[in-house]
C-alpha positions as CSV (number, residue, x, y, z in Angstrom):
1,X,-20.1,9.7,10.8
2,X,-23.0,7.1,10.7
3,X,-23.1,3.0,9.7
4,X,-26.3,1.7,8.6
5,X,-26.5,-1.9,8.2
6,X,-27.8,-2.8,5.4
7,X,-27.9,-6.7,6.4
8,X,-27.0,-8.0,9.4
9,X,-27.6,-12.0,8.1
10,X,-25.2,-14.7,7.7
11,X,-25.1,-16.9,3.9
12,X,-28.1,-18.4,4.5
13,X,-30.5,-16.0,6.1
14,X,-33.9,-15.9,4.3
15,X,-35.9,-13.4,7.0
16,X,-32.8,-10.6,6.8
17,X,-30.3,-9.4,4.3
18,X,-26.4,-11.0,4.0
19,X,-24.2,-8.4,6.1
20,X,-23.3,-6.0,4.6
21,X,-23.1,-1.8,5.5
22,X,-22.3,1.6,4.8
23,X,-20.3,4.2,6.4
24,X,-21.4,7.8,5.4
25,X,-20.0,11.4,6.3
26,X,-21.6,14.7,5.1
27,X,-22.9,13.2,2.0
28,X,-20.3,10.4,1.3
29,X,-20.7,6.9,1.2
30,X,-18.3,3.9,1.6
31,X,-20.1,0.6,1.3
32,X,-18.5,-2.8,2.4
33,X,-19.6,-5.9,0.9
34,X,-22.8,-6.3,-1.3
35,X,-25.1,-9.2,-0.1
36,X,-25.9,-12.1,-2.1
37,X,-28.1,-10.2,-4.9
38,X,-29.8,-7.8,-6.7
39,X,-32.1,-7.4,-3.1
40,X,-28.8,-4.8,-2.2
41,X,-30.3,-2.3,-4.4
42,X,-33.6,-2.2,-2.3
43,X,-31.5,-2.2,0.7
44,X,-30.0,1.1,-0.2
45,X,-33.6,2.5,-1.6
46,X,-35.7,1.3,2.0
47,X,-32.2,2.9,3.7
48,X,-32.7,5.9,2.3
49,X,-29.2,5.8,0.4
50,X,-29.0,6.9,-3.6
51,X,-26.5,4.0,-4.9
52,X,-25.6,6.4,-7.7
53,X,-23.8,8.5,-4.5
54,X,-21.9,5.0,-3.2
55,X,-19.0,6.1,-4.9
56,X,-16.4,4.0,-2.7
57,X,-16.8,0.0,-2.4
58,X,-15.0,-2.7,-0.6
59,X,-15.4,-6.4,-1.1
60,X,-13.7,-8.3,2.2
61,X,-14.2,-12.2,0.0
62,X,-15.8,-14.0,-2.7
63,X,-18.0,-15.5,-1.1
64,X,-21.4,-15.3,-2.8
65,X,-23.2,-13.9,0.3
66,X,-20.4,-10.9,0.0
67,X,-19.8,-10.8,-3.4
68,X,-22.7,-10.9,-5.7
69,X,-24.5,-8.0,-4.9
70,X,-20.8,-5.9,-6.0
71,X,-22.3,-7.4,-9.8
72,X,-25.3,-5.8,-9.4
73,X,-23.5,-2.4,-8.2
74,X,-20.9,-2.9,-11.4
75,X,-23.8,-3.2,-13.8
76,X,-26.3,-0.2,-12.5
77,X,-22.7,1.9,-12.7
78,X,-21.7,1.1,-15.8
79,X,-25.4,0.8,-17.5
80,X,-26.6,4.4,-16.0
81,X,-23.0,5.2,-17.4
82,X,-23.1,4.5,-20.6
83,X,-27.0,6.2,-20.8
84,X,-25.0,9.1,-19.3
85,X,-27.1,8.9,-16.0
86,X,-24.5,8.7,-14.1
87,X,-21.8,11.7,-13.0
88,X,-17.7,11.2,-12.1
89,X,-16.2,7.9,-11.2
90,X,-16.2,4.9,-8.5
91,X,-13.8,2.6,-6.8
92,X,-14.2,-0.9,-5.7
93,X,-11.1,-2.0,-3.4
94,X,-10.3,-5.7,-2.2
95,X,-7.7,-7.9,-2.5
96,X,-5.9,-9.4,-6.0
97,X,-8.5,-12.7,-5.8
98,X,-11.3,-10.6,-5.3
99,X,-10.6,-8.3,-8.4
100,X,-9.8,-10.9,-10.9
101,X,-13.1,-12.2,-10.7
102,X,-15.3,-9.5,-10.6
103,X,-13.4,-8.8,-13.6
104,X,-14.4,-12.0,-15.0
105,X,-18.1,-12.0,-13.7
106,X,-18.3,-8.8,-15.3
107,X,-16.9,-9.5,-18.6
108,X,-19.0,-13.4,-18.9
109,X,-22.3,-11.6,-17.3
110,X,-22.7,-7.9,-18.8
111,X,-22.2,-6.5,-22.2
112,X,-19.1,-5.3,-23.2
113,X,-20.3,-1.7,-23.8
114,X,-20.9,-1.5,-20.4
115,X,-17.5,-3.4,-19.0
116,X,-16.0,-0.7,-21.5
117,X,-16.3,1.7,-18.7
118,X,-14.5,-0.4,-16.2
119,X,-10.5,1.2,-15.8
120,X,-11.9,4.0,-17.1
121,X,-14.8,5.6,-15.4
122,X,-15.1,2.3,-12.6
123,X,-12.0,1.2,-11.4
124,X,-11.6,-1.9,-9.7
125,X,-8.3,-1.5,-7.2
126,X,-6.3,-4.1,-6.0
127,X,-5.4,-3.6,-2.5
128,X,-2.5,-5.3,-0.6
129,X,-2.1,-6.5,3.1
130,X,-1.5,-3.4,4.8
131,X,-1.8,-0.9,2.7
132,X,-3.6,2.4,3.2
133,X,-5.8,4.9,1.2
134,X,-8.0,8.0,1.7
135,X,-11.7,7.3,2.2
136,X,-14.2,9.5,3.6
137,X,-11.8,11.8,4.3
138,X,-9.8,9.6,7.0
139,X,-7.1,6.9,6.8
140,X,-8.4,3.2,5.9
141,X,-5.6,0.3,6.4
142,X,-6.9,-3.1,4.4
143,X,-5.4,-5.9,6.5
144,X,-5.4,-10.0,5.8
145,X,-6.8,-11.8,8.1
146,X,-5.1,-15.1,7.6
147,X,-8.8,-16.9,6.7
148,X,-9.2,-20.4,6.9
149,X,-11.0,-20.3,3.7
150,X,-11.1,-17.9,0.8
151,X,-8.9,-15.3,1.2
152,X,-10.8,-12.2,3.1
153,X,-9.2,-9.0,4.2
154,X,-10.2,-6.4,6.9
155,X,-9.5,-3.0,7.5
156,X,-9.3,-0.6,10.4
157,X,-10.3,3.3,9.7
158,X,-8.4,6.2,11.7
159,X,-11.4,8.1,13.1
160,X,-9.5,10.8,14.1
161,X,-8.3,12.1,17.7
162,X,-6.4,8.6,18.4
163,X,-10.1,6.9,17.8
164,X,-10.6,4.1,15.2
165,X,-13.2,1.5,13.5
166,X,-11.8,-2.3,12.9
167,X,-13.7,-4.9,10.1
168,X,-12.8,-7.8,11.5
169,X,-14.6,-9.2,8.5
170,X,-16.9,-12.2,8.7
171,X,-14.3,-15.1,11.0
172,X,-13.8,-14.7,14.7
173,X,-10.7,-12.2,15.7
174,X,-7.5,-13.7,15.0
175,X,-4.2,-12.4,16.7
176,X,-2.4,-11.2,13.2
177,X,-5.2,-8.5,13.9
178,X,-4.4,-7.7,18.0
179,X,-2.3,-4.2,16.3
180,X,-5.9,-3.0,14.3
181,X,-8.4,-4.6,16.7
182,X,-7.1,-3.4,20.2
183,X,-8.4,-0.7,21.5
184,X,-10.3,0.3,19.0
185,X,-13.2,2.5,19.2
186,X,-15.5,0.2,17.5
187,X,-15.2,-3.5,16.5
188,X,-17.4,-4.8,13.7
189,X,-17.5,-8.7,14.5
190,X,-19.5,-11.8,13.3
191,X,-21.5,-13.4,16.0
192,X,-23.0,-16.9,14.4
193,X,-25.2,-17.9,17.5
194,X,-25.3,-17.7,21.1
195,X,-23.3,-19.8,22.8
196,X,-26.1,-21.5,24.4
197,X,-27.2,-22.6,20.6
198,X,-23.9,-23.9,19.5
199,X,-24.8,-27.4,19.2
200,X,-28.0,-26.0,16.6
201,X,-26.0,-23.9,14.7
202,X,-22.4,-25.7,14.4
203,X,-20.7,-21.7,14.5
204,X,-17.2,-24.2,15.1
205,X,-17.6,-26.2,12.0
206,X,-18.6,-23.0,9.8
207,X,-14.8,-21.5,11.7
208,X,-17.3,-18.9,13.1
209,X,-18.0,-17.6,16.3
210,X,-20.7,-17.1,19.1
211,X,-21.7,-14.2,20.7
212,X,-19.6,-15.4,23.9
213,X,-16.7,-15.6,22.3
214,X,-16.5,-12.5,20.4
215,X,-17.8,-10.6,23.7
216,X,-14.8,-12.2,25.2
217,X,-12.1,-11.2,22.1
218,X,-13.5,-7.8,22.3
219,X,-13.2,-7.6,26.3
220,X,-9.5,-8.6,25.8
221,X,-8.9,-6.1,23.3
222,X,-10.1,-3.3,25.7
223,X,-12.6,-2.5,22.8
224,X,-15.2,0.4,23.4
225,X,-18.1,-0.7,21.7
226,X,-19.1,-3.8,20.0
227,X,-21.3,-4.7,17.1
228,X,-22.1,-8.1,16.0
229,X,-23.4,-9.2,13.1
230,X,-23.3,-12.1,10.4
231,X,-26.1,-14.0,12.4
232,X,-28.6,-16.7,11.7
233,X,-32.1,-15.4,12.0
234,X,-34.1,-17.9,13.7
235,X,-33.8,-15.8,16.5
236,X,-34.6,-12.6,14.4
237,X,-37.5,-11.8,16.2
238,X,-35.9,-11.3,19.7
239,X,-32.2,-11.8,18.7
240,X,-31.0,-8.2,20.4
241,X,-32.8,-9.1,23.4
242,X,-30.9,-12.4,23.6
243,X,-27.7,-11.5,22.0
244,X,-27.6,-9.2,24.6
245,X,-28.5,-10.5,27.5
246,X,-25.4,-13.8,26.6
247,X,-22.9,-10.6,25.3
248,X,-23.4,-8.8,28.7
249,X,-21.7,-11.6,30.9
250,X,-18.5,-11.2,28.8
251,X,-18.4,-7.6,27.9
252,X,-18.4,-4.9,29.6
253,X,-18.2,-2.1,27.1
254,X,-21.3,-0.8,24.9
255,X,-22.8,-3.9,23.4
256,X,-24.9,-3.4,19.7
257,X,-26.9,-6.2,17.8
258,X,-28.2,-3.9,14.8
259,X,-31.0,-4.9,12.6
260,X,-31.3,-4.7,8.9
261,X,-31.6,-1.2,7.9
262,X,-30.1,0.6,11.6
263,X,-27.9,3.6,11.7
264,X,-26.1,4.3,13.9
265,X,-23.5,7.4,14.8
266,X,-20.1,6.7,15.1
């Protein structure tokens, strides 16, 4: 299995893409989040993915940085759709809030016979705090994570052979997620700064973290490897060397600061 990142960038990024990211195996795709825009679609192109094959979408939040480019994946789907471009059918999972407004964006925003297709052909799933379905093959548990601000959900995916991959989603690691999170195989978590930039950035204000502090959740939690992401980008430019070097003194598993457009194999 591999994750390419198609952003990496927290809501107000200008030189990378909102995080966002797709797991693929054999020639399946399951995307998380969208981005804040129709730039999601060139993500996918310059990543080498066909969106027509992202047949499986989850949405953690509404917030426009996560949110927005899912309007631009509902309208190519149900446009190519109704030109009868596009083959079989497509999921979007999140939770009830979520749903209800893509249902409503979709409805004020594209023409009805295009929304015709949605419950049909596109079917937009509401998913509950711990429940499970089949994706890619493997076990995926969507989890609340008890946000401070809009409603977001997690999930963790059974890898297989006791391994597994937690979404933390975009707040730091709270302890409602200690049964998902701990020992997991991998650990998606949002890193807003270093540590040593708090007082630039404000990570506390935004209820985000730095890369100190989710080093030091993911050391407690006996994690394998780590990937952080949901940065600023003022440090774009030499952010892994950075991240890195702060992450190091507080975890001691496999450390990862992708960039915009990485794959890596899971």
């Amino acid at each position: 299995m591999n994750i390419t990142m198609l952003g990496t960038g927290n809501a107000l990024v200008t030189e990378c893409y909102n995080t966002c990211f797709v797991l693929q195996e054999n020639e399946e795709y399951f995307m998380v989040d969208g981005g804040g825009g129709s730039a999601i679609l060139h993500q996918l192109k310059h990543a080498g993915i066909d969106w027509k094959e992202v047949r499986t979408i989850f949405v953690t939040h509404k917030h426009i940085d996560h949110i927005t480019g899912i309007i631009w994946m509902i309208r190519m789907i149900c446009q190519h759709m109704k030109q009868g471009e596009y083959e079989g059918e497509a999921v979007i999972y999140a939770h009830d809030e979520v749903i209800d407004l893509l249902l409503d964006l979709a409805r004020k925003l594209l023409p009805k016979k295009e929304t015709d297709f949605i419950g049909k052909r596109l079917h937009l799933i509401a998913v509950k705090n711990g429940e499970s379905v089949e994706i890619l093959n493997k076990r995926v548990t969507f989890f609340d994570i008890q946000s401070t601000k809009a409603k977001q959900f997690g999930f963790c995916m059974e890898l297989g052979d006791g391994e597994r991959l937690t979404c933390c989603g975009d707040e730091p690691y709270n302890p409602c997620e200690k049964k998902y999170a701990e020992n997991s195989t991998w650990l998606l978590h949002e890193a807003f700064c270093l540590d040593g930039q708090a007082d630039i950035f404000h990570p506390y204000e935004k209820h985000h973290s730095t890369v100190k502090n989710a080093c030091e959740f993911a050391e407690e939690l006996h994690v394998k490897n780590l990937m952080l992401y949901h940065t600023e980008d003022r440090n774009l430019s030499h952010r892994k060397e950075l991240y890195y070097e702060e992450g190091r003194k507080y975890f001691s598993g496999n450390l990862l600061i992708p960039d915009d457009l990485e794959t890596f194999i899971i």
